[in-house]
C-alpha positions in Angstrom: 0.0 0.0 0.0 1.2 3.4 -1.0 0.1 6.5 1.2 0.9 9.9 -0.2 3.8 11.8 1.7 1.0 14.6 2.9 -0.9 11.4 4.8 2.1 10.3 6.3 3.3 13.1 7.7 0.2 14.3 9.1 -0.5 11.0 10.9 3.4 11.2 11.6 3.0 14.8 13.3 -0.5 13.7 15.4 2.0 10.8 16.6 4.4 13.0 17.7 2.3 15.7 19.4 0.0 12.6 21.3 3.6 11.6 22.7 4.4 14.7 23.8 1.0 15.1 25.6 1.4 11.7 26.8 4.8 12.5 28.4 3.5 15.6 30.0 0.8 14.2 31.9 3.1 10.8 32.8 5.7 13.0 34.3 3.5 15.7 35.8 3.0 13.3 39.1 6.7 12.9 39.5 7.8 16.2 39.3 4.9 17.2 41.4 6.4 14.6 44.4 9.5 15.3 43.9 9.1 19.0 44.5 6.9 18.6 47.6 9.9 15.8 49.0 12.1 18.7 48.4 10.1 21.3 50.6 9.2 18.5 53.3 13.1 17.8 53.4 14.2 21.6 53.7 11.6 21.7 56.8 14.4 21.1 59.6 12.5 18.9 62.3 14.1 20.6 65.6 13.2 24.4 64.1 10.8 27.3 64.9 9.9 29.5 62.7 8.9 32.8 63.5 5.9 34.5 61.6 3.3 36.8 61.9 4.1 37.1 65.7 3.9 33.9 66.3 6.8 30.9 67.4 5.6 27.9 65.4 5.6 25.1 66.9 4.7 27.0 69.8 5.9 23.6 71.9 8.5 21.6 70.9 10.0 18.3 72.6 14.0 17.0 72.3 16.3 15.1 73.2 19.3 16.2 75.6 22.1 17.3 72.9 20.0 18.6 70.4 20.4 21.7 68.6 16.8 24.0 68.0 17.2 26.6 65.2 14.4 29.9 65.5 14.1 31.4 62.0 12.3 34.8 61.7 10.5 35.1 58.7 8.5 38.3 59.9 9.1 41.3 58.1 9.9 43.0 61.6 12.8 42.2 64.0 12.3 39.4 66.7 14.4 37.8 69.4 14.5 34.9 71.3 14.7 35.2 75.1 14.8 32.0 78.1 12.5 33.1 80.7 15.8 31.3 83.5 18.1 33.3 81.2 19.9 30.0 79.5 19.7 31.7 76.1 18.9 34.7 74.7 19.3 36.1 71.2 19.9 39.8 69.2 17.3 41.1 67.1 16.7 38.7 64.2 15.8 40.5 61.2 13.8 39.1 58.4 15.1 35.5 57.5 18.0 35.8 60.5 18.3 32.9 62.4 19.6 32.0 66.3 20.5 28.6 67.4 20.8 27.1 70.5 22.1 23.4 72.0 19.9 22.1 74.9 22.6 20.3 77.3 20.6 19.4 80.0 17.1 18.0 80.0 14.5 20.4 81.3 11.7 23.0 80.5 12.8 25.7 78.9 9.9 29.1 78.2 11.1 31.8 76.1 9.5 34.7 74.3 10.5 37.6 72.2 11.7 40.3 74.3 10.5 43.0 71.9 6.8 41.4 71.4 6.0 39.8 75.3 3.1 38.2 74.4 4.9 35.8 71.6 6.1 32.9 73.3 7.1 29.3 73.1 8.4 26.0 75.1 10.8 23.6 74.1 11.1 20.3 76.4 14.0 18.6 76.5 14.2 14.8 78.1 
């Protein structure tokens, strides 16, 4: 059978744009998890972020040894103050961050010293 060179390359071209489709919606899924994996994985687990006034988690359990990152992503300045004085932090502007190791196990409240009514616990066992 002989098909003219306009058929062929017609069906040729609907071939090639249904594969294209076809690849689009195959590998939409996958690109889709493996950009939410990504975000999950650049959530640290022993962090608080700071936003709209507001420590989150506002409680936060550790282990002795364990280091607890506070990231401010407020547009205005926060810090991060021990109620017993263990740690205490300078102004954190937008995206700064403080860090601080627990040692000992214990309850530790804190708040920002600029904002009083923010505040937070992290227990460490």
């Amino acid at each position: 059978m002989n098909f003219p060179s306009s058929y062929v390359r017609v069906i040729v071209s609907r071939f090639v744009a249904h594969r294209a489709l076809m690849a689009a919606v195959l590998s939409g899924p996958l690109i889709g998890a493996t950009l939410a994996f990504g975000a999950i994985a650049a959530q640290e687990t022993n962090s608080v972020i700071i936003d709209n006034f507001t420590f989150t988690p506002k409680e936060l359990t550790v282990p002795v040894g364990t280091t607890v990152k506070w990231v401010n992503h407020d547009d205005i300045p926060h810090t991060v103050v021990d109620t017993n004085k263990s740690f205490r932090s300078k102004p954190l502007d937008t995206n700064d961050t403080f860090s601080f190791t627990f040692a000992t196990a214990g309850t530790f409240n804190y708040f920002c010293s600029l904002h009083p009514q923010m505040v937070g616990k992290i227990t460490v066992q």
